[in-house]
C-alpha positions as CSV (number, residue, x, y, z in Angstrom):
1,X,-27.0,95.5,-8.0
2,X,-24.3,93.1,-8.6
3,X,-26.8,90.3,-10.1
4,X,-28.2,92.8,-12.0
5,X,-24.4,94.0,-13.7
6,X,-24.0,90.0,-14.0
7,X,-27.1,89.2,-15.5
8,X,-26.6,92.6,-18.4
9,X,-23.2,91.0,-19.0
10,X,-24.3,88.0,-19.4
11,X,-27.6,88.8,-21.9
12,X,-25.2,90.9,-24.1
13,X,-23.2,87.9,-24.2
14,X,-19.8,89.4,-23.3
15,X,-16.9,87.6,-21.5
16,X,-15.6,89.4,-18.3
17,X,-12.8,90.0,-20.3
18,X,-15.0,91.3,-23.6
19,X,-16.5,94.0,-20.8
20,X,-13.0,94.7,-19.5
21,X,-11.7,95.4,-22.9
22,X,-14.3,97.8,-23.9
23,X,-13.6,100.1,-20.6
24,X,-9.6,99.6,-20.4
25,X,-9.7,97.7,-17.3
26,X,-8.1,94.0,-16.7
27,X,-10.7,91.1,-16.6
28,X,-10.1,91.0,-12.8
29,X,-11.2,94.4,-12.7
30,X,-14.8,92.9,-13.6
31,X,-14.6,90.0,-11.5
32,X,-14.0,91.9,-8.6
33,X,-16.5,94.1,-9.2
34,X,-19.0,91.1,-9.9
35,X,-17.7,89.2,-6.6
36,X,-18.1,92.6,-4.3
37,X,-14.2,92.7,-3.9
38,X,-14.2,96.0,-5.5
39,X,-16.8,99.1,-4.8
40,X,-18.2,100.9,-7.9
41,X,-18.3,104.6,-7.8
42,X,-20.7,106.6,-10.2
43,X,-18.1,106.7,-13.5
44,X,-17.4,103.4,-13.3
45,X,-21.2,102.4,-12.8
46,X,-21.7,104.9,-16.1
47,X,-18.4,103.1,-18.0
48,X,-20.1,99.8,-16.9
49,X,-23.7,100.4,-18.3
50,X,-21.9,101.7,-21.4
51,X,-19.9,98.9,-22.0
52,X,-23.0,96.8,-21.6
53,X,-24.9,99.1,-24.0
54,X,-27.7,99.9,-21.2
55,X,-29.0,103.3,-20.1
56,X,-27.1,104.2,-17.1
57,X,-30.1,106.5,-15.9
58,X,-32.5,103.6,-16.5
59,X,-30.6,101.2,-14.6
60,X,-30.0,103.5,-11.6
61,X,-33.1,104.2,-11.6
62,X,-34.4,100.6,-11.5
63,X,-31.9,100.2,-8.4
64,X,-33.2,103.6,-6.6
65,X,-36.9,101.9,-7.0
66,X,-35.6,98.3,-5.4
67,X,-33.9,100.4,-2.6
68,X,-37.5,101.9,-1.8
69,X,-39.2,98.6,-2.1
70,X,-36.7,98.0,0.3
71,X,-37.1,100.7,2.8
72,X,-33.3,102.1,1.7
């Protein structure tokens, strides 16, 4: 999940600090949510996707379909 949050940041072409801006969080807030330092709950998985202009639903449900390949 964390790749995948990297790799949206990084084709919408925002900074850390760009991402942390549009949410009201410091940059570290993103870096230690990109690093695994820091858990993301449900809002801030929502503020993320909308900060990164993605569908929220679309990307959980992306992840939920990787966790079944999975066997999660």
């Amino acid at each position: 999940m964390l790749e995948r949050l990297r790799e949206a940041r990084a084709a919408a072409g925002l900074s850390q600090r760009a991402v942390a801006a549009r949410i009201g969080k410091p940059q570290s807030y993103i870096h230690k949510w990109e690093c695994g330092q820091r858990q993301l709950n449900l809002v801030d998985l929502r503020d993320l996707c909308n900060a990164l202009e993605i569908s929220f639903v679309h990307f959980v449900s992306e992840l939920d379909q990787e966790f079944k390949k999975c066997g999660w």
